[in-house]
C-alpha angles and dihedrals in degrees: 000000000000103000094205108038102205139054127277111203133196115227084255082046098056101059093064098043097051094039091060098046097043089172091064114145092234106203125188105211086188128105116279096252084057097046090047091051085063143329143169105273121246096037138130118222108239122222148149088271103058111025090089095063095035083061087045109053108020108095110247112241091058109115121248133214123183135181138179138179101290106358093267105100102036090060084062081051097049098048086052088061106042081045090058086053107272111161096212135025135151127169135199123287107221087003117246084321080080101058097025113028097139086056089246094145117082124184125338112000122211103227089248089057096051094030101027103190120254114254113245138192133172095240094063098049100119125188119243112276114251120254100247105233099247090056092036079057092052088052102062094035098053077045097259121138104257091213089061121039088177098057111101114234121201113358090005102284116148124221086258095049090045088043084054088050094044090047086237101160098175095045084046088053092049092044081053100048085056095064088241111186099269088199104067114119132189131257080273090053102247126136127221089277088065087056097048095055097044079058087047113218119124088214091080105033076053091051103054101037088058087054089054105256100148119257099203091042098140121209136224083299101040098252126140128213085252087066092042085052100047089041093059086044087238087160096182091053087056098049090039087057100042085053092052087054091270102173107240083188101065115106137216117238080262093058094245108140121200089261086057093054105052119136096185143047102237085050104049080043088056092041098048092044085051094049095051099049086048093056 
């Protein structure tokens, strides 16, 4: 059974997808000052006043596109939808942060000016790279189809995800060699550095930030790997982190920082330093 019954798109995701259905319903899951700062034409502002009517009275097989702040709420909105029966339904990887985190874009964007297509040319058009046997082997052993390292198994986690768990560096390495999406997260919204830190070791938080996996990525509650990290008092992951540019300021949907979930006091002591030389 899909655990999560619509579409999570990465900003270079989003403009296919929406170029090819043009009749999208384009909905902005944000306040309404952000939403008034910029927003994707064309799009209604979604809130608890008017998505019942939104689930009533759109027809069910347009396609629907949803984004939010930071891409945590609008995945609550699009499994609302999908769960209402609507046939299609993606929303945005990382929310409009993700595609205008410098604050560029002012007022109503074109689609071109917030996803700008990728350039192509035939010449650059590579094959998929071949699954090397051993890790082929670990596949199908951890129950991962060995044809596709980037496909998520049970509750959504991907072999690279499930490798950062296990503490497997060499398999990490070889998931990573693949160009594997360094995006994906779980059925609980967290990405292959939550993971890593849950294992512990800095080699492979270290590993997959230098690769480019987001270390403030936040999950369905709001909460980063650093809070994950203060709250199990894993000092040395929080110091890992804060050393890699992890935000201590960042706060959960209930307003708890990482500073306010420290469970230890090395780590309260590495959190407060941070914050104040944040400030």
């Amino acid at each position: 059974m899909n655990e999560r019954p619509f579409h999570r798109l990465t900003a270079a995701q989003a403009g296919a997808w929406l170029q090819a259905r043009p009749d999208a319903l384009l909905l902005d899951a944000r306040e309404a000052r952000h939403h008034a700062m910029s927003h994707l034409a064309g799009c209604t502002r979604l809130d608890g006043r008017n998505h019942e009517a939104l689930l009533m009275r759109e027809r069910k097989s347009r396609p629907v596109f949803i984004y939010c702040c930071h891409g945590n709420a609008s995945q609550t909105w699009a499994g609302m939808f999908a769960d209402f029966g609507f046939t299609e339904v993606a929303d945005l990887i990382g929310g409009w942060s993700a595609v205008d985190g410098g604050g560029r874009l002012h007022g109503p964007q074109p689609l071109e000016a917030v996803f700008p297509a990728a350039p192509t040319t035939a010449s650059t058009t590579t094959a998929p790279r071949p699954v090397p046997a051993g890790l082929a082997a670990w596949l199908t052993a951890q129950g991962f189809d060995p044809s596709d390292p980037a496909a998520p198994g049970p509750h959504g986690n991907t072999p690279l995800m499930h490798a950062a768990w296990r503490g497997a560096h060499h398999v990490l390495d070889e998931l990573l060699a693949l160009d594997v999406p360094l995006d994906a997260t779980n059925a609980d919204g967290n990405n292959a550095l939550w993971l890593a830190c849950v294992n512990g070791e800095p080699g492979l938080i270290r590993a997959l930030a230098a690769r480019g996996v987001p270390l403030d990525h936040a999950n369905l509650t709001g909460a980063t790997a650093l809070m994950y990290a203060a709250s199990a008092g894993k000092a040395e992951v929080v110091a890992t982190l804060l050393a890699l540019g992890a935000d201590p300021h960042r706060r959960t949907q209930d307003d708890f920082s990482a500073l306010d979930m420290a469970a230890t006091l090395e780590c309260l002591r590495l959190l407060r330093t941070a914050t104040r030389q944040a400030a």
